[in-house]
Residue, then its C-alpha position, 0 to 999 in steps of 0.5 A: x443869611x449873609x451875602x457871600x464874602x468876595x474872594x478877597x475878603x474870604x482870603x484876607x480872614x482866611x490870612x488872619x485865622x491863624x492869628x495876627x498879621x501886619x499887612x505885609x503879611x496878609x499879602x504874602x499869605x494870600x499868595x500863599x493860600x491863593x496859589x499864587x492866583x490871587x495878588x493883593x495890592x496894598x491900596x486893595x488890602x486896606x481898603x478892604x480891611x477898613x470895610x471888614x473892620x467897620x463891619x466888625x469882623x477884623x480889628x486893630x490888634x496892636x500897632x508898632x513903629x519899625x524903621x519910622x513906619x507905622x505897623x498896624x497888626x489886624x485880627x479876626x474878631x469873633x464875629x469875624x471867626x464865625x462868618x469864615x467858619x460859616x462861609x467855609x462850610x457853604x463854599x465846601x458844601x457847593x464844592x461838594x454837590x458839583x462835585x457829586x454832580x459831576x460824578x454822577x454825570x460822568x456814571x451816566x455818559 
């Protein structure tokens, strides 16, 4: 088994489940998935890109030139797609017994 995914890369693939995004939108829709909790700064989120590229779960997709700049756009790979959907499953199921935990406390207090 893996080692869970930082917050930060849960969120960066989570941004990019829904298919391709340029950084800019990777950051705002971090924001957006986060509530606003977690702010992603742009050294942040390509260093954290080139470590989720080099192992395999996110990828170039295509790059564009606008106003002179480069724009690079990154999706998930398959492996990519799995280790969310298989991070998102052990996260809910943890959720899930504290939260059953708790309730059951709560019935006995």
């Amino acid at each position: 088994m893996s080692n869970p995914l930082q917050e930060p890369s849960f969120l960066i693939l989570t941004a990019l489940a829904s298919g391709p995004q340029h950084g800019y939108g990777v950051i705002k829709d971090v924001d957006a998935i986060s509530g606003g909790r977690v702010t992603m700064r742009v050294g942040t989120l390509y260093g954290a890109l080139d470590r989720l590229a080099a192992t395999g779960l996110v990828e170039v997709d295509r790059e564009e030139i606008v106003s002179s700049r480069l724009r690079r756009y990154y999706r998930l790979t398959d492996s990519g797609r799995e280790r969310l959907r298989v991070e998102a499953e052990r996260t809910r199921d943890q959720a899930q017994a504290a939260l059953f935990r708790l309730g059951a406390a709560g019935a006995l207090a």
